[in-house]
NUMIVEX-101264 format. One record per residue: residue number from 1; residue in one letter; x, y, z of N, C-alpha, C in turn. Coordinates in steps of 0.001 Angstrom, whole numbers, plus 524288, in hexadecimal, padded with zeros to 5 digits. Layout:
<pts>
seq  type  neast  nnorth  nup  caeast  canorth  caup  ceast  cnorth  cup
NUM  a  X  Y  Z  X  Y  Z  X  Y  Z
...
</pts>
This chain:
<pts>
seq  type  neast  nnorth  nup  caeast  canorth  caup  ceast  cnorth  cup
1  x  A4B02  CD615  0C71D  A4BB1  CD88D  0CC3A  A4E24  CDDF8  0CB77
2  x  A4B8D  CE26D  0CEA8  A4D28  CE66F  0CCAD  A5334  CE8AF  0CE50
3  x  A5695  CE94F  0CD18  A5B73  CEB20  0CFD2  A5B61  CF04F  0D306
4  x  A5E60  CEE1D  0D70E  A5F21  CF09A  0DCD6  A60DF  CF6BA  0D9A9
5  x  A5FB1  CFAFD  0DD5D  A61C6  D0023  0DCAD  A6327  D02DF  0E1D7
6  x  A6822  D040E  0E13A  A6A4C  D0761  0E698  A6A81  D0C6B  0E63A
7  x  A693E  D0E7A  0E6D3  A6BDA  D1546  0E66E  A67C6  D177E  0E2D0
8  x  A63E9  D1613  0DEE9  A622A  D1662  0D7C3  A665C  D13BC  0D565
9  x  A6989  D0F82  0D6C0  A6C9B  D0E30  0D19B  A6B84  D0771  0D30E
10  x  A6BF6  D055C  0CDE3  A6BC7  D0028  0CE1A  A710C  CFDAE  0D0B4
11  x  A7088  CF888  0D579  A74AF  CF6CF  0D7C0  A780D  CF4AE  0D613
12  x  A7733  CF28A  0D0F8  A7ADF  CEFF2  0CE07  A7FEC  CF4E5  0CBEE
13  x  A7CD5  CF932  0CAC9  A806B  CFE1E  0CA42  A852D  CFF23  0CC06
14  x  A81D1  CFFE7  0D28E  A8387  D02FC  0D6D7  A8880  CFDF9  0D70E
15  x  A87A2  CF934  0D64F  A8D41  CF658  0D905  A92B3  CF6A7  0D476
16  x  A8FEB  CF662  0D00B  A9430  CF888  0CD59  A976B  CFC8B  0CC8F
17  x  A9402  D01FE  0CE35  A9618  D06FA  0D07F  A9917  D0462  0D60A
18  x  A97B4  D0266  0D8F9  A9995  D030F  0DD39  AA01F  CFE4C  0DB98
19  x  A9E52  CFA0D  0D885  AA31B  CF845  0D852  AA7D8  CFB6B  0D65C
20  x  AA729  D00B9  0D345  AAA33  D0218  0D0A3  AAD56  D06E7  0D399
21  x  AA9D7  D08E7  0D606  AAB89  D0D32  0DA15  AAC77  D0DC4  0DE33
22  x  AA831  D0907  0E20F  AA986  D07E3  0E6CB  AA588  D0D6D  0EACE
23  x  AA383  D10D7  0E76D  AA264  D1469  0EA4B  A9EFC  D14F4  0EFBA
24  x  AA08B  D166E  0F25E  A9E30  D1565  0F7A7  A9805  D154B  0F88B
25  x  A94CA  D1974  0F505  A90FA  D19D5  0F5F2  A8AB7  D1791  0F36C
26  x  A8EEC  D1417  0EF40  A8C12  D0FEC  0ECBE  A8EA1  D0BC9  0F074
27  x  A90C1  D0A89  0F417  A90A6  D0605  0F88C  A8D4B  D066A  0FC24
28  x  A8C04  D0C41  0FE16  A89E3  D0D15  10183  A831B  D0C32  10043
29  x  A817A  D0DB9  0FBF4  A7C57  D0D13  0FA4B  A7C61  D0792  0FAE5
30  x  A7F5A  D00B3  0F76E  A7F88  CFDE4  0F710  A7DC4  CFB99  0FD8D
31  x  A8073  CFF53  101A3  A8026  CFCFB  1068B  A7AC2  CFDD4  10833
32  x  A7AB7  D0175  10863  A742F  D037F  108C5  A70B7  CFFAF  10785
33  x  A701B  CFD66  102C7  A6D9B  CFBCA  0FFA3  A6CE6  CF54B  10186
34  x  A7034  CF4E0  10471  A72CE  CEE2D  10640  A7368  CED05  10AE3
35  x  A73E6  CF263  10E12  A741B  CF139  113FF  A6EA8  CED23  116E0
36  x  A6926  CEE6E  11466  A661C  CEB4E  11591  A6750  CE473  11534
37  x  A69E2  CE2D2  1125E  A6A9F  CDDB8  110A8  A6EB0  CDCE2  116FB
38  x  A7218  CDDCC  11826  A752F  CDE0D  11BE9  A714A  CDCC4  12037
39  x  A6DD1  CDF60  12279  A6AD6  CDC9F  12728  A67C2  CD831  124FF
40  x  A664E  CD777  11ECC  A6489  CD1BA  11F38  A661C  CCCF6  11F63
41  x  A6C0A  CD05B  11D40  A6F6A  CC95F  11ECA  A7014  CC9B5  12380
42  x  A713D  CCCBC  1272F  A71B0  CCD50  12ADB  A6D8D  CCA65  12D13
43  x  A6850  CCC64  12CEE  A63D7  CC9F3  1307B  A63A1  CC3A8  12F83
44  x  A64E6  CC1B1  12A79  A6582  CBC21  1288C  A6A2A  CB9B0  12BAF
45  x  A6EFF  CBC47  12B98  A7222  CB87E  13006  A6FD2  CB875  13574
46  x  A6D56  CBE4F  136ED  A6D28  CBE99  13CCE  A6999  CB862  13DF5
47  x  A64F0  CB6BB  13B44  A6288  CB04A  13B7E  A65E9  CAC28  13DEB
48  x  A63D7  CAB34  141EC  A663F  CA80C  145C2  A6BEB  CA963  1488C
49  x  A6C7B  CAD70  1458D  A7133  CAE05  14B16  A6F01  CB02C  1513E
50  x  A7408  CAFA3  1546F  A72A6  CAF54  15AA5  A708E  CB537  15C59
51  x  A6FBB  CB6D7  15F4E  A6F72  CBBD0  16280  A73A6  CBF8D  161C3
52  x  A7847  CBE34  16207  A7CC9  CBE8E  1623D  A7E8D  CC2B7  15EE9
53  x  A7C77  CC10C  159F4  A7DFE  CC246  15560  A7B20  CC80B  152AB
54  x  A7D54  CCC72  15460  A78A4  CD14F  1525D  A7932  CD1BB  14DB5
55  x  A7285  CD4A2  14B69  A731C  CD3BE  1478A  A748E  CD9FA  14548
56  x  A7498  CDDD1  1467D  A7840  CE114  1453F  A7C4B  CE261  14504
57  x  A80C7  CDCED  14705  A83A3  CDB15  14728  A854D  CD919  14106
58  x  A8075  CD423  13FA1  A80DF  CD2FD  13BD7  A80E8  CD684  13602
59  x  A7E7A  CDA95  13681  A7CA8  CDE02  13170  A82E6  CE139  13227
60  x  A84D9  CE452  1363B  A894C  CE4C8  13525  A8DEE  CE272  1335F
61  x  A8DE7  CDC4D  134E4  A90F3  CD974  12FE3  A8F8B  CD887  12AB1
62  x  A8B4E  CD942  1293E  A8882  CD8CB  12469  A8B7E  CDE30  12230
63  x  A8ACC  CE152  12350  A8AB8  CE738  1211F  A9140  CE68E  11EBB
64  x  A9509  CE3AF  120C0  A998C  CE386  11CDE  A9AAB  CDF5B  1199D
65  x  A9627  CDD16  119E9  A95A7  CD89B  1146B  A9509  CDB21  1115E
66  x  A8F92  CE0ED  1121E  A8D69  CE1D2  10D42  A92A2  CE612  10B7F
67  x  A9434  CE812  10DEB  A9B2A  CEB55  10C1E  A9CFF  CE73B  10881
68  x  A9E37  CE3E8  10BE5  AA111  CDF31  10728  A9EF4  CDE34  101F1
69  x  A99EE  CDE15  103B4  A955F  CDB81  0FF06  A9639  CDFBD  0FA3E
70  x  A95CE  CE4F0  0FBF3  A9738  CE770  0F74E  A9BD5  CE76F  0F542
71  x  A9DA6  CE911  0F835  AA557  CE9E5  0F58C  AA5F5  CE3AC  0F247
72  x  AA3C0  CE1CF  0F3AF  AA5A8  CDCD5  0EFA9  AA0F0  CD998  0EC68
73  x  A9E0C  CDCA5  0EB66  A98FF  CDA99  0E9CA  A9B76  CDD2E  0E344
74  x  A9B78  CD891  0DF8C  A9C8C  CD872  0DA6F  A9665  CD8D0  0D686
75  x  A9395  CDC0E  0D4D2  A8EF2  CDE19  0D27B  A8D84  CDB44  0CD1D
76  x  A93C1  CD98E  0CA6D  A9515  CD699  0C5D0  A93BC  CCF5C  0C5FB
77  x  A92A2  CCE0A  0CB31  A9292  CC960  0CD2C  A8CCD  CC6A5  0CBDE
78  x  A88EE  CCBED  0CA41  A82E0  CC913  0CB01  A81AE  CC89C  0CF76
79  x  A8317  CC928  0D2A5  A820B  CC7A4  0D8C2  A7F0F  CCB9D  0DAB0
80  x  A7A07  CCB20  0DD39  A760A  CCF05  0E166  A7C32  CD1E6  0E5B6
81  x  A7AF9  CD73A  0E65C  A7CD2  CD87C  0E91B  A7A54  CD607  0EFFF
82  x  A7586  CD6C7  0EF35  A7270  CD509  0F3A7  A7618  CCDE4  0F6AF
83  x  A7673  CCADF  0F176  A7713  CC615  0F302  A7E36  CC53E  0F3AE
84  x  A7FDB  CC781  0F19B  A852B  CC9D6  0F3DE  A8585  CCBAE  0F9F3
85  x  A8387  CCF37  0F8A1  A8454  CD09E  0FEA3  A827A  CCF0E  10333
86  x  A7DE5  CCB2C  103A8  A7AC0  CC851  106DE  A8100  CC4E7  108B4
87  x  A8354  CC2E9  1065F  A86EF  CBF6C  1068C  A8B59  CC004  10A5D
88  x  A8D3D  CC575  108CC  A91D4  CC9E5  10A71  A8F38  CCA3A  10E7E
89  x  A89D0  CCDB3  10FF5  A89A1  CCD38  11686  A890A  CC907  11895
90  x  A86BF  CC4AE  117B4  A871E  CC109  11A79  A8A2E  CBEBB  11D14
91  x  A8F03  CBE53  11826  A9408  CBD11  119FC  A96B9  CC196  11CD6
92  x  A94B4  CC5B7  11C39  A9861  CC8E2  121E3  A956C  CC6B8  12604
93  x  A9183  CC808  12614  A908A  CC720  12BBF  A9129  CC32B  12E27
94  x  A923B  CBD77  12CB7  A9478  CB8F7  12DAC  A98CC  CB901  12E1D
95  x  A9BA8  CBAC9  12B29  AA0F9  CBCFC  12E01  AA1B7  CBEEF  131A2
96  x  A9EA2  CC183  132F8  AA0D9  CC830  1390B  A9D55  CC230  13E33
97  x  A9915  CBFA2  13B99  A979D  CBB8E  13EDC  A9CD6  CB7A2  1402E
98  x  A9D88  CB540  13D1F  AA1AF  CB135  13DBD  AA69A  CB285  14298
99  x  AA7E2  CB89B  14125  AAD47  CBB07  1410E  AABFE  CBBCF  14A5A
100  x  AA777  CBCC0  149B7  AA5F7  CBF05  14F1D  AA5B1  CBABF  1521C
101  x  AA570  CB5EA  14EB1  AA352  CAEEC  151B7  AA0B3  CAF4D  154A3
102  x  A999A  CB0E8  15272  A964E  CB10A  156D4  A9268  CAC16  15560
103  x  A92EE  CA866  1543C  A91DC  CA2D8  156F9  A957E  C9DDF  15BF9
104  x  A8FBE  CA124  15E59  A91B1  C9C0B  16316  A9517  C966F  16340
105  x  A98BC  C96E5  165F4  A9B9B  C9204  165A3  A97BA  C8B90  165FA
106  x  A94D0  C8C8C  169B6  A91A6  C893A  168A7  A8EAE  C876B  16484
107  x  A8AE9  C8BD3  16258  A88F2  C8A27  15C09  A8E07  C8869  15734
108  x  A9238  C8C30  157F3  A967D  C8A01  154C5  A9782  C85EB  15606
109  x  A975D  C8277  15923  A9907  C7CCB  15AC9  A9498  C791C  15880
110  x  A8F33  C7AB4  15994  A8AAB  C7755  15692  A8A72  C77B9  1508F
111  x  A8C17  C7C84  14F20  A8D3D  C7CA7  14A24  A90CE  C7925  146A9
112  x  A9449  C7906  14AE7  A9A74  C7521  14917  A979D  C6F44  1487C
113  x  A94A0  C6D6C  14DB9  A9273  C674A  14D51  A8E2D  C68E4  149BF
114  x  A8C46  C69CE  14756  A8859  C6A19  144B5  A8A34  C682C  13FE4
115  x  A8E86  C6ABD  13D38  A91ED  C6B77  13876  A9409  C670F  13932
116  x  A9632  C656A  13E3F  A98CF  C5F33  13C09  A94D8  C5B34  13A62
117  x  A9164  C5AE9  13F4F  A8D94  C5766  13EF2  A8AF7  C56CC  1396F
118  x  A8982  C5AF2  1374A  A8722  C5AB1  1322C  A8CD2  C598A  12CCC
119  x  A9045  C5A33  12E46  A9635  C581B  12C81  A9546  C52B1  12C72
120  x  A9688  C522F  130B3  A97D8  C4C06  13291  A9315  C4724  12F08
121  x  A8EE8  C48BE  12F88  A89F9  C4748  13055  A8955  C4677  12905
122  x  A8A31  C4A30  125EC  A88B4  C4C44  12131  A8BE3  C499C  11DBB
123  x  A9100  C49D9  11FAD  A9613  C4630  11ECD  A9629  C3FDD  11D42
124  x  A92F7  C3E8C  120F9  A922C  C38DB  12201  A8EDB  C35BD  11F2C
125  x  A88EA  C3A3C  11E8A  A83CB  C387E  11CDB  A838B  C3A42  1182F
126  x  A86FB  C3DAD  1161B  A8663  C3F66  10FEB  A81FB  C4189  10CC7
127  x  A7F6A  C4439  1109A  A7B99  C4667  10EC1  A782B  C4C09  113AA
128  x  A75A8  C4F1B  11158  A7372  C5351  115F5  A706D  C506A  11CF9
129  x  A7304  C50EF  1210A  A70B3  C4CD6  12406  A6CAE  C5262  126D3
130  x  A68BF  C4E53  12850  A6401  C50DE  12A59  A6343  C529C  130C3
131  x  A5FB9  C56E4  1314C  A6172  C5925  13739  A61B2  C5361  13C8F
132  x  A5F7A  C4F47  13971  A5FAC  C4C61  1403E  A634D  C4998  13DCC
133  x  A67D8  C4775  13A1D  A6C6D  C458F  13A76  A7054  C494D  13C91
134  x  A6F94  C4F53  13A38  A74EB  C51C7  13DC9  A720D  C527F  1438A
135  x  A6EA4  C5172  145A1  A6EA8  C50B8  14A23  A6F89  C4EF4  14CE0
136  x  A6DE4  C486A  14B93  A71BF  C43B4  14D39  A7773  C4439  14D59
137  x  A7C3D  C4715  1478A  A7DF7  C46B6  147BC  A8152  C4C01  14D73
138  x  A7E68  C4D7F  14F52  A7F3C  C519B  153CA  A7C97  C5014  158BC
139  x  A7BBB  C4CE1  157F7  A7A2A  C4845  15DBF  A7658  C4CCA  1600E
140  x  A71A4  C4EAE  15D19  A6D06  C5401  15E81  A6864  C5082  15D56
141  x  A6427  C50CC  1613F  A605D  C5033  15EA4  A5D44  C545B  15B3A
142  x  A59D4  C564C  15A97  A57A8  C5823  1557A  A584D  C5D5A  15810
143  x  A55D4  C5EEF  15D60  A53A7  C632E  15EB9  A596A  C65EA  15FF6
144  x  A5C3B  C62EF  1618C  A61C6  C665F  16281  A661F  C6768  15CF0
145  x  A62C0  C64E6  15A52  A6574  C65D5  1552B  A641A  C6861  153E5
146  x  A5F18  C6A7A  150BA  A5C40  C7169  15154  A5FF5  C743D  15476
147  x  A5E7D  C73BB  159DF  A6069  C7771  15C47  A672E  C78FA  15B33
148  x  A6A25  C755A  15A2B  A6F70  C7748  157DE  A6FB2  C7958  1528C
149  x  A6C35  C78A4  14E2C  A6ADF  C7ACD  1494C  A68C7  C80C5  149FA
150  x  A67CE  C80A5  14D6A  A64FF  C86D0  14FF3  A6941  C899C  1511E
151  x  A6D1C  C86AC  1555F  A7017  C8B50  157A8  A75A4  C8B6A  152F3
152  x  A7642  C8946  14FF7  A7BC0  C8930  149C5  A785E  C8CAB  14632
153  x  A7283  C8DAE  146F7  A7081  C8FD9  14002  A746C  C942D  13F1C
154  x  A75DC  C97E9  143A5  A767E  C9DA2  143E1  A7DC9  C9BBC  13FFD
155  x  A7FE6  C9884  141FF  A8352  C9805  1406A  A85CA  C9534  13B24
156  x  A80C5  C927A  1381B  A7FE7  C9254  132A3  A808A  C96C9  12EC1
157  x  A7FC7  C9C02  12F86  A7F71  CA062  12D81  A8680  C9FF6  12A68
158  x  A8963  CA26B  12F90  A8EB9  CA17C  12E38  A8FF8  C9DF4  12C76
159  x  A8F68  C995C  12BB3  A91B5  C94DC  12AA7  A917D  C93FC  123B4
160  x  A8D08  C961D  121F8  A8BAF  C96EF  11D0F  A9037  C9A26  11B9F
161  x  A9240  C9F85  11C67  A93CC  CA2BD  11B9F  A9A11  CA1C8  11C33
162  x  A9C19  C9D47  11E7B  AA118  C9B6E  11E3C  AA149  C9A96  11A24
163  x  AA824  C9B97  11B0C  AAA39  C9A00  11387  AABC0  C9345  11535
164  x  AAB04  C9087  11076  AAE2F  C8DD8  10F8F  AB225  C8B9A  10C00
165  x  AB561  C8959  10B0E  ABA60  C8A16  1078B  ABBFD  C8314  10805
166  x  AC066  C836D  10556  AC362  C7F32  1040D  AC933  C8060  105E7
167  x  AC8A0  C8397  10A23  AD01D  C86BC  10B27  AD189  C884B  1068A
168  x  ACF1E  C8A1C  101B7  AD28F  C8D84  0FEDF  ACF1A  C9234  10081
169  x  AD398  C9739  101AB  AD13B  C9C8D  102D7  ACC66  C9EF7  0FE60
170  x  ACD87  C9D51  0F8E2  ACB5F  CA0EF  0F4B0  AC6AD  C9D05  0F295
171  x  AC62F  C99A6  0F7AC  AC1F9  C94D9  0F4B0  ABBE9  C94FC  0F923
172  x  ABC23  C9885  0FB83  AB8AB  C9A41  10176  AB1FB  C9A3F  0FD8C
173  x  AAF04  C9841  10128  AAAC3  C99EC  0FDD0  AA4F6  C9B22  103F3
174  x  AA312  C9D40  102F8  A9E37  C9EC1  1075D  A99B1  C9ADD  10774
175  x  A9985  C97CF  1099B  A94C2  C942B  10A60  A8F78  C95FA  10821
176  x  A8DDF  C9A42  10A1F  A896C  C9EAE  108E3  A894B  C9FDE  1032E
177  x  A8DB7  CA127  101CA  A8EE1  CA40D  0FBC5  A8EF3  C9FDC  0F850
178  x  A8E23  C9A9C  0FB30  A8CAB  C95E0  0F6C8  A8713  C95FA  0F69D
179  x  A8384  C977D  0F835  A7E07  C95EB  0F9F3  A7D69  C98F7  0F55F
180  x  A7B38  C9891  0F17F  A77B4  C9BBA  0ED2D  A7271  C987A  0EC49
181  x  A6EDB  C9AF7  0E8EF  A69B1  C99CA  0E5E5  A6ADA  C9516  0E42B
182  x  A690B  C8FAC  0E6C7  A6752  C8B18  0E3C6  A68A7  C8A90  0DE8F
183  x  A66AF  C8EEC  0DB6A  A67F6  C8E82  0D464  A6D85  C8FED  0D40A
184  x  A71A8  C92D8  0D82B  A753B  C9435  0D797  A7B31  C8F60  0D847
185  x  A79D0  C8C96  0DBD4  A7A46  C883C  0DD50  A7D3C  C8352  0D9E0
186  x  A7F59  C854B  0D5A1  A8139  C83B9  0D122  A8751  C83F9  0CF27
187  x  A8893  C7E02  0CDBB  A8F28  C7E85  0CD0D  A90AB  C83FB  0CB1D
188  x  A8F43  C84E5  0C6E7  A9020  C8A08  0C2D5  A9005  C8EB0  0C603
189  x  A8D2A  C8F23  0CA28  A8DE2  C9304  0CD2A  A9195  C9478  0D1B5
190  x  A9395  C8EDF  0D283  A98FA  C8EA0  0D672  A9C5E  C9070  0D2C0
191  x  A9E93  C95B5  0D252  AA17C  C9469  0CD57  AA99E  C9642  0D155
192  x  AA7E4  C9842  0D50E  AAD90  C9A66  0D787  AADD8  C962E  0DC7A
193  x  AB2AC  C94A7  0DF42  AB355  C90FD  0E3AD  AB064  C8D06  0E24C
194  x  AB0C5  C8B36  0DFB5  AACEF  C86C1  0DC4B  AAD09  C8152  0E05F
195  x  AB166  C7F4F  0E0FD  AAFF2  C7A0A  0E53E  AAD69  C7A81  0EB0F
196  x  AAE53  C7EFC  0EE31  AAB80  C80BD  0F2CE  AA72B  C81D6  0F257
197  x  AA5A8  C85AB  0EDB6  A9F3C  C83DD  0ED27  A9D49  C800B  0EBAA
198  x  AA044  C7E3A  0E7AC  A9D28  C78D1  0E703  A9B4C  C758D  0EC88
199  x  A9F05  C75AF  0EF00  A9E00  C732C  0F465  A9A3B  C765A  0F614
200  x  A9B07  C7837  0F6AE  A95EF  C7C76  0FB1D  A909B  C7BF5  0F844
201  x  A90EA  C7C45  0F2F4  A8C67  C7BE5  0F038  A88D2  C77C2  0F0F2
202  x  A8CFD  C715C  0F016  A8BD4  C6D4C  0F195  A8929  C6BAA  0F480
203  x  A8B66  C6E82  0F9E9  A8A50  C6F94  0FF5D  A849D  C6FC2  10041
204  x  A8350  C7442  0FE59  A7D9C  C7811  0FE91  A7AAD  C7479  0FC27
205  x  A7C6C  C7246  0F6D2  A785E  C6F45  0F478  A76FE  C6A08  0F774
206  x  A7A5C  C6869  0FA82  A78A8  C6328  0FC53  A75F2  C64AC  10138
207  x  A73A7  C69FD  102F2  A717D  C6964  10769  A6B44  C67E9  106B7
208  x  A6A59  C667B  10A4F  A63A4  C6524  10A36  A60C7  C69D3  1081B
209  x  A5B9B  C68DC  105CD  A5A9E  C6CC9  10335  A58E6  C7140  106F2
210  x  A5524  C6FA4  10C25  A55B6  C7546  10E6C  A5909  C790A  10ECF
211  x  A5D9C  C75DF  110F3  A6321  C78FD  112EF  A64B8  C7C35  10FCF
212  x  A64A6  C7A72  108D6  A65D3  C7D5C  1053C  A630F  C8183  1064C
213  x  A5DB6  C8224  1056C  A5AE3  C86D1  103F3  A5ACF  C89D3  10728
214  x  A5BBD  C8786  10C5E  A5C39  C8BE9  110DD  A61D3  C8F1B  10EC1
215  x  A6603  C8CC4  10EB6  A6970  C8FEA  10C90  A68DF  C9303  107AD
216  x  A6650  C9172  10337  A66A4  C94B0  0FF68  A6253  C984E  10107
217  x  A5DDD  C97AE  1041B  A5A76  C9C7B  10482  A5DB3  CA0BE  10864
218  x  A6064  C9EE8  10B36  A60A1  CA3F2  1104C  A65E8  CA46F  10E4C
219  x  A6A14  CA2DC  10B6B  A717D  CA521  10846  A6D0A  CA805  10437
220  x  A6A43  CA55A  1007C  A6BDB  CA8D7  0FA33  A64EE  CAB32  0FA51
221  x  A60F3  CA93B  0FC90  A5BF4  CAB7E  0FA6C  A5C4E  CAED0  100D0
222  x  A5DD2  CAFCE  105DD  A5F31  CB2D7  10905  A5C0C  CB3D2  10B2C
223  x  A587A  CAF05  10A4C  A52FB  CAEDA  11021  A5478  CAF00  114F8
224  x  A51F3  CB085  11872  A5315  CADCF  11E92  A5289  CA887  11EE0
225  x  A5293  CA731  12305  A5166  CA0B6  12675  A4BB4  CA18A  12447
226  x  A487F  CA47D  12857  A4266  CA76D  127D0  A420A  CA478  12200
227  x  A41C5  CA7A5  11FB7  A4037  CA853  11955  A42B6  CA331  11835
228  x  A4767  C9F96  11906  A4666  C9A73  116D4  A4386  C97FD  118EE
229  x  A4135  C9891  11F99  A3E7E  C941B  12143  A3871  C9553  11D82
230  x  A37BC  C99EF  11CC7  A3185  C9976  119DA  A32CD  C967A  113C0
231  x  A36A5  C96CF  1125A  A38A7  C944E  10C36  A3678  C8F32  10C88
232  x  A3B69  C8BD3  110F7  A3A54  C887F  1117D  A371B  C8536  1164E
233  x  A3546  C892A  11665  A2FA2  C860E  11BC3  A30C1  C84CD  1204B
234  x  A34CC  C852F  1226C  A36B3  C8418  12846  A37A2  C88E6  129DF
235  x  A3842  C87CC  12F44  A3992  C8CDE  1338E  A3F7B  C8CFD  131E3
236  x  A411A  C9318  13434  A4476  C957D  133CC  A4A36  C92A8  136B3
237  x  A4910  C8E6A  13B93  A4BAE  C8C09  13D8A  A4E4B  C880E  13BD5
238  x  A4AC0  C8668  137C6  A4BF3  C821F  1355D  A4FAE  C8398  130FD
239  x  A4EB9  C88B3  12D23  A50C3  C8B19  1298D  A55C4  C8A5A  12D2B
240  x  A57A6  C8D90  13178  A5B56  C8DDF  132E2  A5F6E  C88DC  134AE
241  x  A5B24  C8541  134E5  A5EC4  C7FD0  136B8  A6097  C7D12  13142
242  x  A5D0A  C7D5B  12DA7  A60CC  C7BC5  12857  A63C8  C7F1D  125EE
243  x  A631B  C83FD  126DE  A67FF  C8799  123CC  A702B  C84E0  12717
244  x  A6D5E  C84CE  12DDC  A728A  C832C  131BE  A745D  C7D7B  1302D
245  x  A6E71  C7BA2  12D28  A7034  C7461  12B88  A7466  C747F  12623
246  x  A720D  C7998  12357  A733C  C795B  11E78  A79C9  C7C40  1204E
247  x  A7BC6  C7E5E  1209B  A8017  C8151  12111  A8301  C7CCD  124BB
248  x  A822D  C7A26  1294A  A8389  C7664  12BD3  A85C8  C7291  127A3
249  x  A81BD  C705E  124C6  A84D8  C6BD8  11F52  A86A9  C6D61  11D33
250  x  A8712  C73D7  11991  A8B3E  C74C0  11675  A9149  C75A4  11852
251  x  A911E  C77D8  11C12  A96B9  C7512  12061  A973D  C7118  11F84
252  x  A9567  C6D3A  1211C  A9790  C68EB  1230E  A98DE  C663B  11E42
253  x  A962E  C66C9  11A80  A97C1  C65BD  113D3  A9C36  C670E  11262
254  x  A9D3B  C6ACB  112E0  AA0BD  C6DA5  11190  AA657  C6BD4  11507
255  x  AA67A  C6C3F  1190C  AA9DC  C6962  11BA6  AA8CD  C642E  11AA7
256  x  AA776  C60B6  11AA7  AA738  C5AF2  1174C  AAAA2  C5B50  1111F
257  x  AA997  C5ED4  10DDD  AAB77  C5F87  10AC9  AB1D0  C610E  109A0
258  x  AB351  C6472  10E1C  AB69A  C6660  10F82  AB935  C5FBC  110BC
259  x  AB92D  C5CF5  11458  ABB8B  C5921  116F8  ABB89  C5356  1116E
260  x  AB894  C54F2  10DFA  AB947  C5147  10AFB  AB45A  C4C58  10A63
261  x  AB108  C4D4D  10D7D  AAC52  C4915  10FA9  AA8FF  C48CD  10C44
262  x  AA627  C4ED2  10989  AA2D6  C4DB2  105C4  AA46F  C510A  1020C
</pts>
């Protein structure tokens, strides 16, 4: 693959110049060069959110991820700058989301029974339960169960993007920032906060196999919904109801885990 060039100079260069000097105008090219990525994460969260939510709104919280993304983007790491920073905006803009609390009290409340129910439910039966047991276990028949999987998808996004921890401050880890490449997916590769991923890892691995791939295609290969439903052959609705299924059980795992259950 041929390496990226900013300015005529190779990028791998330019970040080492820039780590050493800081100079303004090798940031500014870098921005240039990256601001496009900013409206695509952007356009990728704007997916299923409400009216509510502008999306030039969104690209302006993006735009100080990618600030962040550089100033702390380490070049020595092997790491894509690209896949770095996809990360950094994301997580801003889920932040400036979170911080504004623009989900409805209502969907936040279906969200909450959703998470127990698949808690409660998952807890009991010891294994992934299927859309018409958490239905039952939400006293829904089928069609109103869709329809509540519809109105929580928007609020799956964030939920990924929560930290979770063990109450030690220096032990925090990003739900999202566990999701890597299938081949990556490997003890040897948990190598820092080692018991929280393990859990989380765990987590991911025990989900049904759709759920997985929906997550690893749209966190680490950075398809849309779109582009997974043609992957995997279903409509885009559906993509979206197992990504809200899939993020729904790793909660509730996780809190199970937390309480001592599994």
């Amino acid at each position: 693959m041929a390496e990226n060039i900013i300015n005529g100079i190779p990028e791998v260069e330019l970040w080492i110049k820039y780590r050493k000097t800081k100079d303004a105008s090798i940031r500014d090219a870098i921005i240039k060069q990256y601001a496009p990525l900013v409206k695509y994460v952007a356009g990728k969260v704007s997916i299923g959110m409400p009216h509510n939510v502008d999306f030039d709104d969104l690209v302006g919280f993006g735009v100080f991820g990618l600030f962040d993304a550089i100033e702390k983007f380490d070049p020595e790491k092997h790491v894509k700058f690209k896949t770095y920073a996809v990360t950094r905006i994301r997580g801003s803009i889920i932040d400036e989301l979170r911080s504004i609390d623009w989900v409805p009290r209502s969907v936040r409340q279906k969200s909450r029974e959703l998470d127990e129910a698949v808690q409660r439910l998952e807890a009991r039966i010891g294994r992934s339960a299927t859309d018409e047991e958490i239905a039952k276990e939400m006293n829904l028949d089928r069609d109103n169960f869709n329809k509540v999987m519809l109105k929580v998808s928007g609020t799956s996004l964030l939920s990924l993007n929560d930290i979770w921890n063990n109450g030690d401050e220096n032990d925090k880890v990003s739900l999202v920032d566990t999701i890597e490449s299938p081949s990556s997916l490997q003890p040897e590769m948990i190598v820092e906060k080692d018991e929280i991923k393990r859990v989380i890892v765990e987590a991911i691995q025990n989900l049904p196999e759709k759920e997985k791939k929906v997550l690893v295609l749209y966190y680490y290969e950075d398809l849309t919904l779109k582009e997974i439903g043609k992957v995997l052959e279903v409509t885009e609705s559906r993509i979206s109801q197992l990504h809200t299924k899939a993020i729904s059980r790793l909660r509730a795992r996780l809190t199970n885990v937390k309480k001592g259950i599994m």
